[in-house]
ZALUMBA-517393 format. One line per field, with one value per residue (C-alpha): residue in one letter; x, y, z. Coordinates in steps of 0.2 Angstrom, whole numbers, plus 2048, in hexadecimal, padded with zeros to 3 digits. Layout:
# ZALUMBA-517393
residu = c(a/...)
c1 = c(X/...)
c2 = c(Y/...)
c3 = c(Z/...)
//
This chain:
# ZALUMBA-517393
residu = c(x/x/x/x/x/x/x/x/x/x/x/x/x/x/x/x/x/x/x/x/x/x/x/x/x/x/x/x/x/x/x/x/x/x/x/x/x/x/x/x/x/x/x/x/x/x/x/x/x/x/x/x/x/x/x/x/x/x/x/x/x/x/x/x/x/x/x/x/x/x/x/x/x/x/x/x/x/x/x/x/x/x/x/x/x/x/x/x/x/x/x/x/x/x/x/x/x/x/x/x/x/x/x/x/x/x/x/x/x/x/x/x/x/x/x/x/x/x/x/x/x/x/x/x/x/x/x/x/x/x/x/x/x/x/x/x/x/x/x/x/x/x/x/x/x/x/x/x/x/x/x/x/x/x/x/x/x/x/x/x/x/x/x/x/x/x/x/x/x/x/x/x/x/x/x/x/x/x/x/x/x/x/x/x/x/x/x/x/x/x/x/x/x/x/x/x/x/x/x/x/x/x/x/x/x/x/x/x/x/x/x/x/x/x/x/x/x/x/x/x/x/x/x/x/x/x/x/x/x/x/x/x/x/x/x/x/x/x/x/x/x/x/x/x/x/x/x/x/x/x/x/x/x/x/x/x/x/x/x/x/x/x/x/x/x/x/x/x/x/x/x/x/x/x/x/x/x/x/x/x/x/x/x/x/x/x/x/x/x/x/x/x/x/x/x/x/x/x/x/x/x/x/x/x/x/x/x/x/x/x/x/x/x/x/x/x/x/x/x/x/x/x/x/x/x/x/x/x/x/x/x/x/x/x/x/x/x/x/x/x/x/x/x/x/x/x/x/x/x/x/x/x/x/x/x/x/x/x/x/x/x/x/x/x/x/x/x/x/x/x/x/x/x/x/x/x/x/x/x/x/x/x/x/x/x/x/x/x/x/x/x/x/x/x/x/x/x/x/x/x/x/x/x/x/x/x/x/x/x/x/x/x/x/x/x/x/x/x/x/x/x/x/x/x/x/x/x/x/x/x/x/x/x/x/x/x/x/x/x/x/x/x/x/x/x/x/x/x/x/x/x/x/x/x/x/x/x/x/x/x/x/x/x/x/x/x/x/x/x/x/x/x/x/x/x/x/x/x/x/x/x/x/x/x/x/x/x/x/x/x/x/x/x/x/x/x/x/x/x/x/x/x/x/x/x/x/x/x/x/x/x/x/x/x/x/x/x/x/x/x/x/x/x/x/x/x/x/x/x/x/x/x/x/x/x/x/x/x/x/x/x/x/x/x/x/x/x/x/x/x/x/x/x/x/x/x/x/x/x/x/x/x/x/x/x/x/x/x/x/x/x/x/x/x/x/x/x/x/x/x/x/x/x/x/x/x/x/x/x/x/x/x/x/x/x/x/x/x/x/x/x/x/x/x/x/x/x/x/x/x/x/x/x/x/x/x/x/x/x/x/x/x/x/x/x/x/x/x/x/x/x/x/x/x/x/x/x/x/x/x/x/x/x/x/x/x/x/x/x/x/x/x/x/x/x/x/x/x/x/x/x/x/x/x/x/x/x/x/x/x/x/x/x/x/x/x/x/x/x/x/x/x/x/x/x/x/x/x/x/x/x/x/x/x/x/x/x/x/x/x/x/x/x/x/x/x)
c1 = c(D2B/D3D/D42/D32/D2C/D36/D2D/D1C/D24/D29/D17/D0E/D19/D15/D03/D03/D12/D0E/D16/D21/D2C/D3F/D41/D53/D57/D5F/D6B/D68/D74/D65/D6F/D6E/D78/D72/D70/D80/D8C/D8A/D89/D8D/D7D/D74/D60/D5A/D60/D59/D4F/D4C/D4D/D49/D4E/D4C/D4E/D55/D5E/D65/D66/D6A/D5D/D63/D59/D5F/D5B/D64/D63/D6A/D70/D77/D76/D88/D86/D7D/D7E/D77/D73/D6E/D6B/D6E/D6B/D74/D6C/D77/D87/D90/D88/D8E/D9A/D9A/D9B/D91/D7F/D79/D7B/D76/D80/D77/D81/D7F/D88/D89/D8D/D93/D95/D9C/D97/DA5/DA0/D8D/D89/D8A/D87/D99/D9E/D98/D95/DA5/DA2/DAA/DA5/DA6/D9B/D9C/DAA/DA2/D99/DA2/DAC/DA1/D9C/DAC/DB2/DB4/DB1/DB3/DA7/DA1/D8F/D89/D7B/D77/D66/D5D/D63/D59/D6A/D77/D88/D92/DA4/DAD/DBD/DB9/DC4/DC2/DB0/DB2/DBF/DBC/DBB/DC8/DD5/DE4/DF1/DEB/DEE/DEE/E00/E07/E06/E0B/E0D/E03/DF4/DF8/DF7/DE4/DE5/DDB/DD6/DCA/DBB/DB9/DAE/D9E/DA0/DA8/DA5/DB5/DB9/DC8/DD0/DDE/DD5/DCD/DD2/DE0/DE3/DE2/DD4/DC6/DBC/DA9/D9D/D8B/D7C/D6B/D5E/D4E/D42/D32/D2F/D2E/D34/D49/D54/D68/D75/D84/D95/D9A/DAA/DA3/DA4/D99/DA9/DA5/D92/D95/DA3/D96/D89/D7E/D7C/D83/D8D/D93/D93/D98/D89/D7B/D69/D5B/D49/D42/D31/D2F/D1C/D17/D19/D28/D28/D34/D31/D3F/D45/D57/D63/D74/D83/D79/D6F/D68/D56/D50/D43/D45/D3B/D3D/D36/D3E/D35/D3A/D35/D34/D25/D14/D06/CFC/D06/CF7/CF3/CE1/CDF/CD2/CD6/CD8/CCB/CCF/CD3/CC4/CCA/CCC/CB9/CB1/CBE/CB3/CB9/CBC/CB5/CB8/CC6/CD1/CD6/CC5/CC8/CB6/CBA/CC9/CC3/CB5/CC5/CD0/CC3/CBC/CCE/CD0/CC1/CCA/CDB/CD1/CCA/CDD/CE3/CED/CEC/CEB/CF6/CF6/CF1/CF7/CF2/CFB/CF6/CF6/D00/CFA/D05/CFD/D06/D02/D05/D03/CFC/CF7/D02/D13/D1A/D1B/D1A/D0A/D04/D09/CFF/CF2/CF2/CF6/CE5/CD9/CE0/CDE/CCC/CC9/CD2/CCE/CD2/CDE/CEB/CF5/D06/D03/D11/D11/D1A/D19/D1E/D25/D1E/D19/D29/D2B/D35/D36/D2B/D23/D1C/D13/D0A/CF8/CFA/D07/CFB/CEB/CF6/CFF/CF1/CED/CFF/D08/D19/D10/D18/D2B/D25/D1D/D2D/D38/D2C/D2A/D34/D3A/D44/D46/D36/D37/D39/D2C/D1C/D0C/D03/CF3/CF4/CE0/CDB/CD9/CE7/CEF/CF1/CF1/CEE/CEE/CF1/CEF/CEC/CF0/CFA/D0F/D1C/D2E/D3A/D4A/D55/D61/D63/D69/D5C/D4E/D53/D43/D3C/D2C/D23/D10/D05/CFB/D03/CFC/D06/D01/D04/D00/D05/D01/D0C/D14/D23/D23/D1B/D17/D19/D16/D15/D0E/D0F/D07/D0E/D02/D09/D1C/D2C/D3A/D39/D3C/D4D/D5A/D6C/D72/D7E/D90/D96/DA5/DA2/D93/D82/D79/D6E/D74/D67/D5A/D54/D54/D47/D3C/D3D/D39/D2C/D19/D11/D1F/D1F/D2A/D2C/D27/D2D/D2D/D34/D35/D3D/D3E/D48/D57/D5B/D5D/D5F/D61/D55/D55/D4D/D51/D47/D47/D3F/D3D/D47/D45/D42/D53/D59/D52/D5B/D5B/D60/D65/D69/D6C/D6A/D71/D69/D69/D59/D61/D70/D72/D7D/D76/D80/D7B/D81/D78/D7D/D71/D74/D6F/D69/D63/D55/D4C/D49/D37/D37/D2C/D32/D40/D54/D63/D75/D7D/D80/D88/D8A/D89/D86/D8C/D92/D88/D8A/D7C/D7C/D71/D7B/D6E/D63/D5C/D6D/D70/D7F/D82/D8E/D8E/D9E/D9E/D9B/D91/D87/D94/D9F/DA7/DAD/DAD/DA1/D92/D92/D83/D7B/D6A/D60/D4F/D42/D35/D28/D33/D38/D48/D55/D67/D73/D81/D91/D9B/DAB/DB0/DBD/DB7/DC2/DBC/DBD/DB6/DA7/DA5/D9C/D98/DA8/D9F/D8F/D85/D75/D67/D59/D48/D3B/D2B/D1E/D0C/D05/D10/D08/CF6/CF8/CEC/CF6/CFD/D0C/D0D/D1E/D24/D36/D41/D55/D5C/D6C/D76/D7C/D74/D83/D8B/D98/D92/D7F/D78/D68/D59/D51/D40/D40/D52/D51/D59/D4A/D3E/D43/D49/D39/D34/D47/D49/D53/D43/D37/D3D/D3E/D2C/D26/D1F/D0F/D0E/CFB/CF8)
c2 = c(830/82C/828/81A/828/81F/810/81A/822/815/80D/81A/81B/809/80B/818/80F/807/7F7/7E8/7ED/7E7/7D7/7DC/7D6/7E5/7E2/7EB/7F9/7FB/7F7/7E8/7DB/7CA/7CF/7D8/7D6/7DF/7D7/7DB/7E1/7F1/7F7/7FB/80C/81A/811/818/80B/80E/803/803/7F5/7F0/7E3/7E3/7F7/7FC/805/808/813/815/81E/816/81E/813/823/81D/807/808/813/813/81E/81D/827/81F/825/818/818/80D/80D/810/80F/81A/811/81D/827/839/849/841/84B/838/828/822/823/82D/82A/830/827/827/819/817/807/805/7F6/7F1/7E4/7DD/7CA/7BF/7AE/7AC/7B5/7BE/7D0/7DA/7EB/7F5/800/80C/80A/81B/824/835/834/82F/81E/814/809/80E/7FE/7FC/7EB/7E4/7D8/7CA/7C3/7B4/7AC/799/78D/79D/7A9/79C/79E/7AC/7AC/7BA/7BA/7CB/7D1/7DF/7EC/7F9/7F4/7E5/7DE/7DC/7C8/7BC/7CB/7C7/7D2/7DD/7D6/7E9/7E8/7E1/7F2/7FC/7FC/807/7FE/7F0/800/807/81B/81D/82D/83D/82F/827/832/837/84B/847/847/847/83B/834/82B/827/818/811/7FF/7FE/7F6/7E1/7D9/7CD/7C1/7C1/7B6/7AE/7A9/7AC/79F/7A8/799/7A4/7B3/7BA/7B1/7B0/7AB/7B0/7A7/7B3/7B3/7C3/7CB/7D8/7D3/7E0/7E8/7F9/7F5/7E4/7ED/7FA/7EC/7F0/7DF/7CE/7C6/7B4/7AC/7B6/7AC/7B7/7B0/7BA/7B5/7C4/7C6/7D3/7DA/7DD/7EE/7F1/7EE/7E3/7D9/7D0/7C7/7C2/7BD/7C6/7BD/7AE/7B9/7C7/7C3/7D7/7DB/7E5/7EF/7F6/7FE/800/80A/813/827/826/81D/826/81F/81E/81E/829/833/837/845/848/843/853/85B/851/85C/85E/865/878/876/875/880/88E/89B/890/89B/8B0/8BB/8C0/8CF/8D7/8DC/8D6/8C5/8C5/8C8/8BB/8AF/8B4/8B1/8A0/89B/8A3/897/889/889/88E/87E/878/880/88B/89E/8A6/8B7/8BD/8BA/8C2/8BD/8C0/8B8/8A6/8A5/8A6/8AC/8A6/8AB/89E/89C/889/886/872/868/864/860/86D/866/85E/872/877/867/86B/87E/879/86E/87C/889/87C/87A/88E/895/899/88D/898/899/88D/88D/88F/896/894/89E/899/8A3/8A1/8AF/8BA/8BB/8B0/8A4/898/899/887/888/87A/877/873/869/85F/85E/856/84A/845/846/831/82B/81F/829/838/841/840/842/853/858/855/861/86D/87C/884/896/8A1/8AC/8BB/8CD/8CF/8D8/8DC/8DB/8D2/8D1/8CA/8D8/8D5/8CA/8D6/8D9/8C6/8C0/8B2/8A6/897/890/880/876/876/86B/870/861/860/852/849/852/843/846/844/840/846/857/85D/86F/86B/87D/887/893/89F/8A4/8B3/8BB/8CC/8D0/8DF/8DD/8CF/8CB/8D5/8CE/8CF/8C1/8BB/8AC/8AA/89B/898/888/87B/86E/865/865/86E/87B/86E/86D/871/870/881/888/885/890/897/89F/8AA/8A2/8A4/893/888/897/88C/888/898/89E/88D/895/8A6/8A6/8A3/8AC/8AB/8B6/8AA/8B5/8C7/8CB/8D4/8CF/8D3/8C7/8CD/8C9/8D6/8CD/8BD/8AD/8BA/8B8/8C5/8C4/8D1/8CE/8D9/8D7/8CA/8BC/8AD/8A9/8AD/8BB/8CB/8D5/8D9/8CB/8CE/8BF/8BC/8AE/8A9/899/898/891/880/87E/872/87F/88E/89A/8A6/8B3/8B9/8C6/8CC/8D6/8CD/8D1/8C3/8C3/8C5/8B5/8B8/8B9/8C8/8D9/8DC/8D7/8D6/8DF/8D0/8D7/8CE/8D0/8BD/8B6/8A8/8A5/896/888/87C/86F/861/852/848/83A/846/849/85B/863/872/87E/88D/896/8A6/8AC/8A4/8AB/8AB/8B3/8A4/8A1/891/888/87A/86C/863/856/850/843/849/83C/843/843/851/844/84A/844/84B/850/85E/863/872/876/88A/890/88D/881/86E/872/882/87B/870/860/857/862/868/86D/85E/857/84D/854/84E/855/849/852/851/84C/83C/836/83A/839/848/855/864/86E/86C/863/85F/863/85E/85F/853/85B/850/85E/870/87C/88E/88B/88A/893/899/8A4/89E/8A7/8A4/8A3/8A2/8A1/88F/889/893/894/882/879/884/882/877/868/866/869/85C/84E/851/850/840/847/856/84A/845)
c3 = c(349/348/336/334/329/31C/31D/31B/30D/304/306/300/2F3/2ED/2ED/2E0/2D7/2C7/2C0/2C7/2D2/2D1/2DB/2DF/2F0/2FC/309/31B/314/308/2F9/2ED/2F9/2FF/314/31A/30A/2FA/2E7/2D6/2D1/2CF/2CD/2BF/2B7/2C1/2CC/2DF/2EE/2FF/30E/31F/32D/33F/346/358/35E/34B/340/32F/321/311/2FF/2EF/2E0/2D0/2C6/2B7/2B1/2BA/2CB/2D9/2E9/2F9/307/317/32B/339/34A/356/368/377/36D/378/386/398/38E/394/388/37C/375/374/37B/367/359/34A/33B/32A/31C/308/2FD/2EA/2E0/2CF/2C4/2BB/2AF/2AF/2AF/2A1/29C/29D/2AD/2BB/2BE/2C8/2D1/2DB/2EB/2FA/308/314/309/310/321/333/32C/338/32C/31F/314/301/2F8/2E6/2E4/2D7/2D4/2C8/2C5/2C3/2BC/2B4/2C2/2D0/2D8/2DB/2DE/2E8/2ED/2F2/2F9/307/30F/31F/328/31A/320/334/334/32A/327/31C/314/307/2F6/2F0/2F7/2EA/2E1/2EF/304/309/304/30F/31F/322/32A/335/32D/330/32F/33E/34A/349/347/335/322/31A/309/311/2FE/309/311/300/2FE/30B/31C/31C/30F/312/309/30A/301/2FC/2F2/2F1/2EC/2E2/2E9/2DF/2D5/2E5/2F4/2F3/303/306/30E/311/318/320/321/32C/341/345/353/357/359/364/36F/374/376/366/35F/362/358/357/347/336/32B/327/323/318/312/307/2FE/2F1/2EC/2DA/2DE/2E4/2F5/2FE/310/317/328/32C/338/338/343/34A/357/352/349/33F/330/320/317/305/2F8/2E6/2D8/2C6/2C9/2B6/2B6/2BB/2C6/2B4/2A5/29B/2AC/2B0/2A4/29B/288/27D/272/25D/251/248/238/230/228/23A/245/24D/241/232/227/22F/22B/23C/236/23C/24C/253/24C/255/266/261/25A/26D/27A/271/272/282/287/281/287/298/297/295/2A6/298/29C/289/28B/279/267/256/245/237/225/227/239/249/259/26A/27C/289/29A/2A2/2B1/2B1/2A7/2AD/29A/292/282/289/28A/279/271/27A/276/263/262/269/25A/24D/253/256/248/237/229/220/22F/22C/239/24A/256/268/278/287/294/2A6/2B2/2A4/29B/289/288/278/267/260/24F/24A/238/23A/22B/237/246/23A/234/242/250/24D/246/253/251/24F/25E/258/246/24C/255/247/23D/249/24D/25E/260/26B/26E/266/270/27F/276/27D/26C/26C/27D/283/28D/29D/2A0/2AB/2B8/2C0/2D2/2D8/2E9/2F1/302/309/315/315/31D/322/329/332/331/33A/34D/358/363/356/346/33B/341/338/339/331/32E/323/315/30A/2F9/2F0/2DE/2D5/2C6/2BF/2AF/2A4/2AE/2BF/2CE/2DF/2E9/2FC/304/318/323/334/33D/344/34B/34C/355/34D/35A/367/362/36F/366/364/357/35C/34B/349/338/336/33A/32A/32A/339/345/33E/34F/354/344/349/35C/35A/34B/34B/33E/32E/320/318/308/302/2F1/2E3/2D2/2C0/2B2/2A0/292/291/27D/274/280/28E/29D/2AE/2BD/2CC/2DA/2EC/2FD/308/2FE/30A/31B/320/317/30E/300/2EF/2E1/2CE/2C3/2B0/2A4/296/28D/27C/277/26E/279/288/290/29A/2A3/2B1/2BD/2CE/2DA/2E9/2FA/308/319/327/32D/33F/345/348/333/336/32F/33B/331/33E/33C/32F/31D/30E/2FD/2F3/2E3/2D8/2C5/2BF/2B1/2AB/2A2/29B/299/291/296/2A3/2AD/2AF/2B9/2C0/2C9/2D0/2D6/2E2/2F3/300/30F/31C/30F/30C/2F7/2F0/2E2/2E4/2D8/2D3/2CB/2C7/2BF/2B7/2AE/2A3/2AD/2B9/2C6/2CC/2D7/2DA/2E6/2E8/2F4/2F5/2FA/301/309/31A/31F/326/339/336/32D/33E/33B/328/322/315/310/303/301/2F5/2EF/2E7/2DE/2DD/2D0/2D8/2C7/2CA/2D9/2D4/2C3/2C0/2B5/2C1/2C3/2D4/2D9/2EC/2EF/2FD/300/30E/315/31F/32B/32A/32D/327/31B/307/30D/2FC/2FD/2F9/2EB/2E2/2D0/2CA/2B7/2B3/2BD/2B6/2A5/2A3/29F/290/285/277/280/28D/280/276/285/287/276/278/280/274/26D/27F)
//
């Protein structure tokens, strides 16, 4: 399979993808470029590309992610065949390097002068490809033609090298160290390198001959020496040639010739996670709001108790209907408090206008406010009231969703009761069954491993807020288990066994928990949870929340006693014991980028903090990354220096476009080692709780009539 998963990835993605596609042209560093050389432009804000191609023995594949108008950052893996050729003491004649990339648009295009930017290419993998660049891009007889001219240094600067002009301001620009970057077993951000060591000029244009059809001409600074010394590639000429053809939906087919010999093919695929396959969804459209004079108890009095029950299960009925579970109902004069718990929709506020239509159609005519709590595993979490008076104005007004919010109110949920709980609600059980996938990224001697099999998740609970929980897996098929490097730890092996778990499992009981969360007071969440906590390790886990109901700041604090697990994850635990937990700060920046860190012990029993940072559109798209540093020094972390990653999360309901809560998670760590190991716990309370506080609430509104 190698790494063409990529390219199937990215097709399916644009199958499902709604809209035009940007027709950006990428480079074969996956990047906006013309062939080899970068340019002064960016995608648009927050889109997604993903590239993959080969020329010569080199296969490049590479995620950009445009995170803000200014800033892009990539992350790409490339393979070059038999570059160590008859070397001996290598795992692998081919080089497998992993590399990430940042560029910073300084100034964007005018009519009056071109766009500037500045970049680092491979600031934090082995320096193979390490080079920085400042680079300018205009545009000429309604942007037919464009314009690049850059200055390079480092990988930049290996053809037409002159004295660094940066010398003017100092020396040591005009020397490049050769730094802790240059092998392959490294992952260190060597800033002493950055813009120094001789400078080179690199150049083009790009002539857009249709909408779609555009063709680059290119003179590259880059001669391509570590790669033709070791024979993979030839090399003779520095211009570059491209043809490129962009799809309407985002898909991008391009052929090129790089150095006057060596003829490759390109294929990308560039999409904006904030846009759904169908804008409205394939949901059914929700029930009108008939009016107080025809709601099933227009007329009765709730404070008869038969009426009541009557009033509960027709409403129960309804929200059913709904994928809403109704947990409680009290009535009190003209206000009604419902308890609901969503199980379909994946806004929230989608759930709560949802809910709010099947009261105003069940409820008598005098009730007149409506408040809403939904709760997260049983446990309340924010109140909504809402005035009918609101909802039967607004339900047809074009601006009637923000007009609703800005009437509506949302607090804290008052204490946990169990009054007017519908009987019968406890206890819950529930499960699911269905297939799983487990991957494995980036071993030299097959760079995508994959694990395919059947799981089995189960849930009881027998009161609001405690749980019992167990999740089963039964491999199929796959080759992680194939795997033949071994740990070469120096630290304790808390994660990089992997292997060894793959190896000497079959039947997996992956989890088996039990878990209560309640509210210990106002903004206050608490979750302790016990038993089988992950594949990996078992133990108890306590954690506390604090997060205030209107504020972008949460707070939190987790301690847990852990115990690794056999490696048949059975019931059997080894000898290895450790006490760990972290302090954490979150933080919603706005415009859906949130931050976080955590700061405590790790694992191994190593101290240090993570720090994190992701994008989130509305739809629950999400795409971020993290690093963190401990105490383990870089040697003793062995090889990437230090333990980082992206992640994703890709909502089901945005592929199919049919409303679920189902989401498909995956984190991509360059190099799975010891050092900066945090346990794997389910349900910790930022995630749980997040969705339900007034900051999200407020990002959904949009869909509260939908």
């Amino acid at each position: 399979m190698k790494l063409r998963c990529l390219a199937v990835l990215s097709l399916g993605l644009s199958l499902v993808s709604a809209g035009s596609g940007s027709a950006q042209t990428l480079s074969l560093y996956g990047t906006p470029g013309l062939v080899d050389m970068p340019t002064a432009q960016v995608l648009p804000d927050g889109n997604l590309a993903l590239t993959t191609n080969r020329f010569g023995g080199i296969v490049r594949n590479t995620l950009a992610f445009q995170l803000t108008p200014r800033i892009y950052g990539t992350f790409r893996y490339s393979i070059n065949r038999d570059f160590f050729g008859q070397a001996v003491n290598v795992s692998s004649v081919n080089l497998f390097d992993r590399s990430f990339d940042l560029h910073y648009q300084l100034g964007f295009e005018t009519d009056r002068r071109p766009g500037f930017a500045v970049g680092l290419r491979d600031f934090g993998g082995t320096g193979v490809l390490s080079g920085e660049y400042v680079v300018a891009t205009k545009g000429f007889a309604d942007d037919r033609f464009r314009v690049t001219a850059g200055l390079g240094w480092g990988r930049l600067a290996q053809r037409g090298g002159f004295t660094n002009p940066l010398g003017i301001i100092s020396d040591q620009f005009e020397t490049r160290p050769t730094g802790s970057g240059g092998g392959p077993n490294t992952g260190n951000i060597d800033i002493g390198q950055w813009f120094r060591g001789e400078a080179a000029l690199f150049g083009g244009i790009e002539y857009q001959a249709t909408d779609r059809l555009s063709f680059q001409l290119e003179y590259s600074s880059d001669a391509y020496n570590l790669e033709a010394a070791s024979d993979v590639v030839e090399i003779s000429s520095p211009i570059n040639i491209g043809l490129n053809y962009t799809y309407p939906s985002g898909s991008s087919i391009r052929a090129f010739l790089v150095g006057g010999r060596e003829i490759g093919f390109q294929y990308s695929f560039v999409f904006d996670p904030a846009k759904r396959r169908s804008p409205g969804g394939f949901d059914k459209a929700p029930e009108p709001i008939l009016g107080r004079d025809v709601a099933s108890f227009a007329d009765m009095e709730l404070s008869d108790r038969q009426a009541l029950t009557a009033a509960r299960k027709v409403l129960g009925d309804r929200l059913t209907a709904e994928g809403i579970d109704l947990e409680g109902l009290n009535v009190d004069g003209g206000r009604a408090t419902v308890r609901i718990q969503n199980n379909r929709w994946d806004i929230e506020a989608q759930a709560i206008g949802r809910t709010a239509r099947a009261m105003a159609n069940t409820l008598p005519s005098n009730i007149d406010t409506f408040v809403i709590i939904p709760q997260a595993r049983g446990v309340a979490n924010s109140a909504v009231t809402l005035q009918r008076a609101d909802l039967e104005e607004l339900d047809t007004n074009y601006d009637g969703a923000w007009l609703s919010l800005a009437r509506a109110r949302i607090d804290d949920a008052p204490p946990q009761s169990r009054e007017g709980e519908v009987p019968g609600i406890y206890p819950k059980f529930s499960y699911g069954l269905g297939p799983y996938t487990a991957f494995s990224f980036f071993d030299p001697n097959e760079p995508l491993r994959y694990e395919l099999g059947a799981q089995l998740s189960v849930t009881y609970a027998p009161l609001p807020g405690l749980s019992f929980d167990g999740l089963f897996r039964q491999p199929l098929t796959g080759n992680i288990d194939d795997a033949t490097r071994q740990s070469n730890s120096v630290i304790q092996r808390v994660r990089s066994d992997s292997l060894l778990y793959a190896q000497q499992s079959d039947f997996e009981i992956n989890r088996l928990t039990a878990e209560y969360m309640w509210r210990p007071g106002e903004d206050l969440f608490a979750r302790v949870t016990g038993g089988y906590l992950e594949n990996m390790f078992a133990g108890v886990s306590g954690e506390l929340l604090w997060y205030p109901i209107d504020s972008r700041l949460a707070m939190g604090l987790e301690i847990n006693y852990a115990k690794q697990r056999d490696f048949d994850m059975l019931f059997g635990l080894q000898d290895y014991d450790v006490i760990t937990g972290h302090a954490s700060a979150y933080y919603d920046l706005g415009k859906g980028y949130i931050t976080q860190i955590d700061a405590g012990r790790y694992l191994a029993g190593d101290w240090g903090a993570t720090f994190s940072l992701d994008r989130e559109f509305n739809n629950g798209f999400k795409v971020g990354g993290y690093f963190t540093l401990t105490d383990v020094s870089f040697d003793d972390f062995g090889e990437g220096s230090f333990d980082k990653g992206i992640r994703f999360t890709v909502p089901v309901s945005w592929l199919t476009g049919i409303p679920s809560r189902a989401v498909y998670s995956e984190t991509i760590q360059p190099v799975l080692r010891d050092g900066g190991a945090r346990l794997n716990v389910a349900n910790r309370l930022y995630g749980v709780t997040r969705d339900y506080r007034a900051q999200n609430l407020s990002n959904g509104w949009g869909r509260i009539f939908r």
